[in-house]
C-alpha positions in Angstrom: 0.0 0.0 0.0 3.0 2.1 0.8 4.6 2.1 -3.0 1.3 2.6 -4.4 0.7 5.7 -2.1 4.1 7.0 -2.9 3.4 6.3 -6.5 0.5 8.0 -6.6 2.3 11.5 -4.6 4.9 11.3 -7.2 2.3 11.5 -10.4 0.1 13.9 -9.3 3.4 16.1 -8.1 4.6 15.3 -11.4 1.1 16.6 -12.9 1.0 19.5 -10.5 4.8 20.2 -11.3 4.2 20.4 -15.1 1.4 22.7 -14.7 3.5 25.0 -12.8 6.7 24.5 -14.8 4.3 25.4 -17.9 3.3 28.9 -16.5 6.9 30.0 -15.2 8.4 29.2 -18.8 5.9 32.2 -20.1 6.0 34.3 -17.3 6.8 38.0 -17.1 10.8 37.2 -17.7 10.2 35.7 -21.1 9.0 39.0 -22.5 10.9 41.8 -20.3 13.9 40.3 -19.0 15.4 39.2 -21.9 18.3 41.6 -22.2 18.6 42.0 -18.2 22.2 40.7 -17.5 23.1 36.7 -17.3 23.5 34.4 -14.3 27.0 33.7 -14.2 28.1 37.3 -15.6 30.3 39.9 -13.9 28.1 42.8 -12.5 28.8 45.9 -14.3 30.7 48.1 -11.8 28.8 52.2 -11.5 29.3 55.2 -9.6 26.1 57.3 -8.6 24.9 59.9 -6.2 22.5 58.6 -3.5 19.4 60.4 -1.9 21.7 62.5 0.3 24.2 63.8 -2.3 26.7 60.8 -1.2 28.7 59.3 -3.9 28.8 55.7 -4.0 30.3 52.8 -6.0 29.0 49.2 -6.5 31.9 47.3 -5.9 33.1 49.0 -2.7 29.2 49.0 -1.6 29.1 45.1 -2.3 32.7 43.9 -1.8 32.5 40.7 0.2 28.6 40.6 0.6 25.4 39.4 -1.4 23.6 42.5 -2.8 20.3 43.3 -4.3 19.9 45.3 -6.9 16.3 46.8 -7.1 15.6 48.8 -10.0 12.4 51.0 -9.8 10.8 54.7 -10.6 8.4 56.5 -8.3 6.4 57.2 -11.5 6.2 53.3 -12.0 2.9 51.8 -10.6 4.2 48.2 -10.9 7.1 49.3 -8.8 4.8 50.9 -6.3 2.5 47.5 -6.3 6.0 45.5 -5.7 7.0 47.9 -2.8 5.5 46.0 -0.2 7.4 42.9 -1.7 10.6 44.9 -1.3 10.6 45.7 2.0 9.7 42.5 3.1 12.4 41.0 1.6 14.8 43.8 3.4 13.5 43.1 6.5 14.2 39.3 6.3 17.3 39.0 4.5 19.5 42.1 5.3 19.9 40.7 8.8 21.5 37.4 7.0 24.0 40.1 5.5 22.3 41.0 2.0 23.1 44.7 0.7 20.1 46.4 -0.7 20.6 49.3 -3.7 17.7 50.8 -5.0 18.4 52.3 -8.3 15.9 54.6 -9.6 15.0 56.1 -12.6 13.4 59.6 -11.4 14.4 62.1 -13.2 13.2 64.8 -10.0 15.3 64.7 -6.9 12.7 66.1 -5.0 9.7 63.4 -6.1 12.1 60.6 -5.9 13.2 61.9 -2.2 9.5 62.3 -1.5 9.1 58.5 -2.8 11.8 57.6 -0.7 10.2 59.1 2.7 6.9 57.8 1.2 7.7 53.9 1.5 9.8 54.7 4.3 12.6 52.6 2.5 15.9 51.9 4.5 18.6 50.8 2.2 20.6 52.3 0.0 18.9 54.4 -2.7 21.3 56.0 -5.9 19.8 57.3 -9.1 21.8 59.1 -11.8 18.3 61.1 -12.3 18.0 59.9 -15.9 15.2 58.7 -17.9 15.9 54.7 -18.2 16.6 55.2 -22.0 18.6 57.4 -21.6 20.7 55.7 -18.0 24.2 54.6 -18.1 23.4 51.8 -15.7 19.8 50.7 -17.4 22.3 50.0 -20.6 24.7 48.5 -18.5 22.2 45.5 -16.8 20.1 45.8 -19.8 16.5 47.1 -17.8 13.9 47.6 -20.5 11.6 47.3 -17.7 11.0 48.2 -14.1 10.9 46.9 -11.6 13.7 44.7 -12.3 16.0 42.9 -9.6 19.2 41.3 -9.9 20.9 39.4 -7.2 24.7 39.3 -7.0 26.9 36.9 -5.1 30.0 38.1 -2.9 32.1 38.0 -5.6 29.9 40.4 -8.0 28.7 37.3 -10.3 24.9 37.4 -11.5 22.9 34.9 -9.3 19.1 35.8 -10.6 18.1 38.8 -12.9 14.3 39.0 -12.9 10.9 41.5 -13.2 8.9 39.1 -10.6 9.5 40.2 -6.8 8.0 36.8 -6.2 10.4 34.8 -7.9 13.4 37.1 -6.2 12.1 36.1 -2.9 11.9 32.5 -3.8 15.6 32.3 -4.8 16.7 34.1 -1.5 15.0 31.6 0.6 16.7 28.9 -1.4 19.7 30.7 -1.0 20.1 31.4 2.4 17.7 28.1 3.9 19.9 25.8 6.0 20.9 22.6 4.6 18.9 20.6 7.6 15.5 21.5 8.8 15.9 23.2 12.2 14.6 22.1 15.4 11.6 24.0 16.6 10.1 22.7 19.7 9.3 19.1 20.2 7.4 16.5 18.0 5.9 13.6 18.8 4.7 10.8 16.6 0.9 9.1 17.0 -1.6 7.4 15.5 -5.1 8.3 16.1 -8.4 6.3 15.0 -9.3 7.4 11.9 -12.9 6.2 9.7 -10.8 3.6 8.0 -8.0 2.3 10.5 -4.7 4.3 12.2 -4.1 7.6 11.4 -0.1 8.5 11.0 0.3 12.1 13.0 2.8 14.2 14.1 2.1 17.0 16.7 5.4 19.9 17.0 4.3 21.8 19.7 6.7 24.8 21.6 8.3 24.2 25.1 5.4 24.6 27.4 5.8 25.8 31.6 3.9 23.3 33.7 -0.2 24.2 33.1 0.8 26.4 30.0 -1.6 25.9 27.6 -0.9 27.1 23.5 -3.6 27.2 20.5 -3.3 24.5 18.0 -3.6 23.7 14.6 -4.5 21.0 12.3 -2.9 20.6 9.1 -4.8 18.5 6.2 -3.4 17.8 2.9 -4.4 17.7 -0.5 -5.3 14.8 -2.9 -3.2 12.3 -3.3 -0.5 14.1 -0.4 0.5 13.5 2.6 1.4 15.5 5.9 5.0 15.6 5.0 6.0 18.8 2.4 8.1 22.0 2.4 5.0 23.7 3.0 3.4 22.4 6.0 7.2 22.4 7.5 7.5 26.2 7.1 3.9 26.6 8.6 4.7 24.0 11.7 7.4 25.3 12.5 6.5 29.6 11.9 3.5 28.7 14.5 6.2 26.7 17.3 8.1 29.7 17.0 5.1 31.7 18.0 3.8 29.4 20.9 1.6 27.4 18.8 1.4 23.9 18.1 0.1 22.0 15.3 -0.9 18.5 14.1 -0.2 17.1 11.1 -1.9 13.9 10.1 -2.2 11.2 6.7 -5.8 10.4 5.7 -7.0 7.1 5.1 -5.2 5.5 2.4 -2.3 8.3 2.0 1.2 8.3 3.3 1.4 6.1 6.6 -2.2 5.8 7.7 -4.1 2.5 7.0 -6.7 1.8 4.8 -6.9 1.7 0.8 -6.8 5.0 -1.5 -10.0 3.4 -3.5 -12.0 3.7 -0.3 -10.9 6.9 0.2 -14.1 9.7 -0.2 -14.4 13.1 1.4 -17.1 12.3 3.9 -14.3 10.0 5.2 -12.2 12.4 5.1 -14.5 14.7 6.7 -14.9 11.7 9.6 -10.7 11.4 10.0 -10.5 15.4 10.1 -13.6 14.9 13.1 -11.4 12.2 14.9 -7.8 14.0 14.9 -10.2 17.2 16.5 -11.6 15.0 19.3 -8.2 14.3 19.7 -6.9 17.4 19.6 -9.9 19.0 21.4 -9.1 16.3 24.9 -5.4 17.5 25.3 -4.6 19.9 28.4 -2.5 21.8 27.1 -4.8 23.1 24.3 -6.4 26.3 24.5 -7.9 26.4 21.1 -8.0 25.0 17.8 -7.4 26.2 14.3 -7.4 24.3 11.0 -5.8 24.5 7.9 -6.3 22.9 4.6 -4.6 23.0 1.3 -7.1 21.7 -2.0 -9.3 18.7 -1.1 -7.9 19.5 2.2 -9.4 22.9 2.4 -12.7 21.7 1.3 -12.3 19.2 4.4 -11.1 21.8 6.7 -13.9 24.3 5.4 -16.6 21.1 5.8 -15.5 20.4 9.3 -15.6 23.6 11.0 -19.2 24.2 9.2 -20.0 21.0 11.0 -18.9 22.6 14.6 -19.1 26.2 13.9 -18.2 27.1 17.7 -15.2 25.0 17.8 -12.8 26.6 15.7 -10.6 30.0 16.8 -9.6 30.1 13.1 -9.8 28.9 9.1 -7.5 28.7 6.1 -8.3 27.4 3.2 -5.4 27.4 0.8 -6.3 26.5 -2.9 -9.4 24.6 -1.5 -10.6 22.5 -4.0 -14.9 22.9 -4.2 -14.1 21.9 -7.5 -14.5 18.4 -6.8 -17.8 18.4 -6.8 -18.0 19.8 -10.8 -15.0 17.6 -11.5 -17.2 14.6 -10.9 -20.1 15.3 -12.3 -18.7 16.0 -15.7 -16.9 12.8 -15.2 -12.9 14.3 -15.1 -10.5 14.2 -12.1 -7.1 14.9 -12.4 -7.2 15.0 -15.9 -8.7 11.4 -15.9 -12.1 11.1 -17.9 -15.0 8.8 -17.5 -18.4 8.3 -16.9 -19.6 9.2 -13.9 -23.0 7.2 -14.5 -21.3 4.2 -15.6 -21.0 2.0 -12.7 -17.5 1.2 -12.7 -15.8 -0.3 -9.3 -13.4 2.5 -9.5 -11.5 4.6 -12.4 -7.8 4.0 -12.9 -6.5 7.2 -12.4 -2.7 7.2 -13.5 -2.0 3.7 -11.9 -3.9 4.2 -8.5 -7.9 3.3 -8.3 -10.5 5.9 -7.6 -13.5 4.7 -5.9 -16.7 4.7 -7.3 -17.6 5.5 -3.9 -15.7 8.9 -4.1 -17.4 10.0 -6.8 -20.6 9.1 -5.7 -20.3 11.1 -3.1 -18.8 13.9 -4.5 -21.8 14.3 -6.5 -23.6 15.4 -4.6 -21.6 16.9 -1.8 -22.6 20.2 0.3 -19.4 22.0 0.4 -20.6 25.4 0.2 -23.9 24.8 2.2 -21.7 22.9 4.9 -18.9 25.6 5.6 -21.7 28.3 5.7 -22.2 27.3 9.2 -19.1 28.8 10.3 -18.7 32.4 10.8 -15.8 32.9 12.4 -12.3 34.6 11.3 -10.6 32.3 7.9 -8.5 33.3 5.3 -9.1 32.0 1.8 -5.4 31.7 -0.2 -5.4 31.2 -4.2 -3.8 31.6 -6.9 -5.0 33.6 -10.7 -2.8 30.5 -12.6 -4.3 27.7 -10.6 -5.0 25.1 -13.1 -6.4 22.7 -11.0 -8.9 24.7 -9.2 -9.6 27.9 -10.6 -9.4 30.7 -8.2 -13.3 31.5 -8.5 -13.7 28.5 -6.1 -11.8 30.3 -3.6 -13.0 33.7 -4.1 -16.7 31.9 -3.4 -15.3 31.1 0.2 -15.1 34.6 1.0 -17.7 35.7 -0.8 -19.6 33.6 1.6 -17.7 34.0 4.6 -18.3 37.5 5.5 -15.8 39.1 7.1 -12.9 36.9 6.1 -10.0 37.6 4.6 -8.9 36.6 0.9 -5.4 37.1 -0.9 -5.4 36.4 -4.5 -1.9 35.6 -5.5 -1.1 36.7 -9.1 0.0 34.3 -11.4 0.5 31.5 -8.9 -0.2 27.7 -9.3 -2.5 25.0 -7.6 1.1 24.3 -5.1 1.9 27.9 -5.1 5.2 27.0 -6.7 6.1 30.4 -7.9 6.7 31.0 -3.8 5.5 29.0 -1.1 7.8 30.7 1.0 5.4 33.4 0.7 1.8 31.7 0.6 3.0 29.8 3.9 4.0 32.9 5.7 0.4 34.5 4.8 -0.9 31.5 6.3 1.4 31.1 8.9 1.0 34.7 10.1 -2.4 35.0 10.1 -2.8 32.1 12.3 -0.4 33.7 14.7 -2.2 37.1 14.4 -5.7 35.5 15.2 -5.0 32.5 17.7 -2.2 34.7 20.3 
């Protein structure tokens, strides 16, 4: 069961991966960064005035460091929709040692100073208060567009020229992560009764005083998935840092948990989700519970706190995948296709078996009407390039959920591969912000 659940992870990552790999190979860079300078080049070396009047040089500035180049214009609106991107890339990377350089293309001291004070940006700022066409330095890196970044090693080399602040950020995560997951608190391995056998868990919970009590929150994967992923370990272990714990857990038929994947359905899901609460809900030290889902996850996450509407502090949905439903009836899942009214013991869906059960089910499945129930704080995460579920599916969530909070994340796929750095730290942080 195992090697067919692994299998089964590795073709729908593989599916997922595709996808993704698909949109980033016509992203923004394939039309505006083409002349921006190579990885692997020698930075071009310039001298410019800064904010203050201060000359400065690039090599001295950078010697011995990793430096970002950020190349923007007050005038530019895409530069002033990155901003926030910017400084939120200062704030967690300068502190590992990465030199920021804004290099702008104002052509009026006084509006780009006003900029400056504006965005309240810290780091270095230099312009040569030229028009890009006509700037030395926009020739030299070859910027035909702004905002443009490009991210140079310690010894001045070309790491990553880009136009997509999202795509920067990813690279400086990869960059500067560690090369072993770091310990965070404590974890402890379980297995809980689940619909259809064990449940494989895993709670990481921070270093509690006798009687302490911390929120906590559960963690339910997508079709196919399993608790273990970069994503769920940047969330885990954000929260421990923050006093909360979390539980991560396999549904029936995925990962380590028993049962079969062609008995898997999301009413069962719904029924493992139930258990791991009851679970969670009997510990001391819990003060209140959260939960979290990403695709079928976050239909099971939204489905379950509909069903106890009182019980949980906090929702996000990320990618949740209402889809499902439509997916079955027009008879396609995963890119499979069948017929959903022929009554098949299950669909082979790229080597693993579907239950006809699952679609049954699905059918006719209250997601929406279920979730209603709850009315308490959730945040609804999606991407615009999700190909798996389209984004409308997400925006229905809050459109239902009054009061809750929805970030639409341009451009982004069904595993938010563009930057799940950043998806997991909107998750992550709102958790924090809602459950301390």
């Amino acid at each position: 069961m195992k090697k067919n659940v692994l299998l089964m992870a590795v073709l729908i990552a593989f599916c997922l991966t595709s996808q993704a790999q698909g949109i980033q190979q016509r992203d923004d860079d394939s039309k505006y960064a083409t002349e921006l300078v190579k990885v692997g080049e020698q930075a071009p070396d310039f001298k410019m005035k800064t904010a203050e009047g201060k000359t400065v040089k690039l090599s001295k500035l950078a010697k011995g460091c990793w430096t970002l180049l950020d190349f923007w214009a007050s005038w530019c609106p895409d530069c002033r929709k990155d901003m926030p991107s910017v400084k939120r890339m200062y704030a967690d990377f300068a502190p590992k040692g990465v030199q920021f350089v804004g290099v702008s293309f104002d052509t009026d001291a006084e509006v780009w100073k006003k900029a400056i004070a504006q965005y309240d940006l810290k780091y270095t700022q230099v312009s040569e208060l030229k028009k890009m066409r006509e700037s030395v330095v926009a020739q030299a890196y070859g910027v035909k567009w702004i905002p443009s970044m490009v991210l140079l090693n310690p010894e001045g080399k070309v790491v990553m020229s880009t136009v997509l602040a999202d795509k920067m950020e990813r690279t400086l995560y990869q960059t500067f992560a560690p090369k072993e997951r770091p310990v965070i608190g404590t974890t402890e391995e379980l297995s809980i009764d689940g619909s259809l056998g064990k449940l494989a868990a895993v709670i990481q919970k921070p270093s509690l005083a006798q009687g302490q009590q911390c929120p906590m929150v559960m963690l339910c994967h997508g079709f196919g998935g399993s608790k273990e992923g970069l994503m769920f370990d940047l969330i885990a272990d954000s929260l421990c840092a923050h006093g909360i714990a979390s539980i991560r857990f396999d549904f029936n038929g995925h990962g380590k948990s028993e049962g079969e994947f062609v008995n898997m359905t999301v009413p069962n899901e719904i029924e493992d989700a139930k258990k791991v609460y009851e679970y969670v809900r009997d510990l001391r030290y819990v003060s209140k519970v959260g939960i979290l889902g990403h695709s079928q996850g976050g239909v099971v996450a939204s489905m379950t706190a509909g069903d106890f509407p009182e019980d949980f502090a906090a929702v996000v949905l990320m990618a949740p995948a209402a889809v499902l439903r439509d997916d079955a009836i027009r008879g396609s899942t995963m890119g499979k296709t069948y017929d959903p009214y022929d009554d098949m013991e299950y669909v082979d869906l790229w080597g693993k078996k579907l239950g006809r059960d699952y679609i049954k089910t699905a059918f006719r499945l209250p997601i929406y009407e279920t979730a209603a129930h709850y009315h308490g704080p959730a945040l609804i995460i999606h991407g615009t390039a999700d190909r798996v579920v389209p984004y409308t599916y997400g925006l229905r969530y809050h459109q239902m959920w009054k009061g809750s909070e929805y970030e639409e994340l341009e451009k982004f796929d069904h595993g938010f591969s563009q930057n799940v750095w950043r998806a997991s730290r909107l998750a992550s942080d709102f958790l924090i912000k809602t459950l301390k």
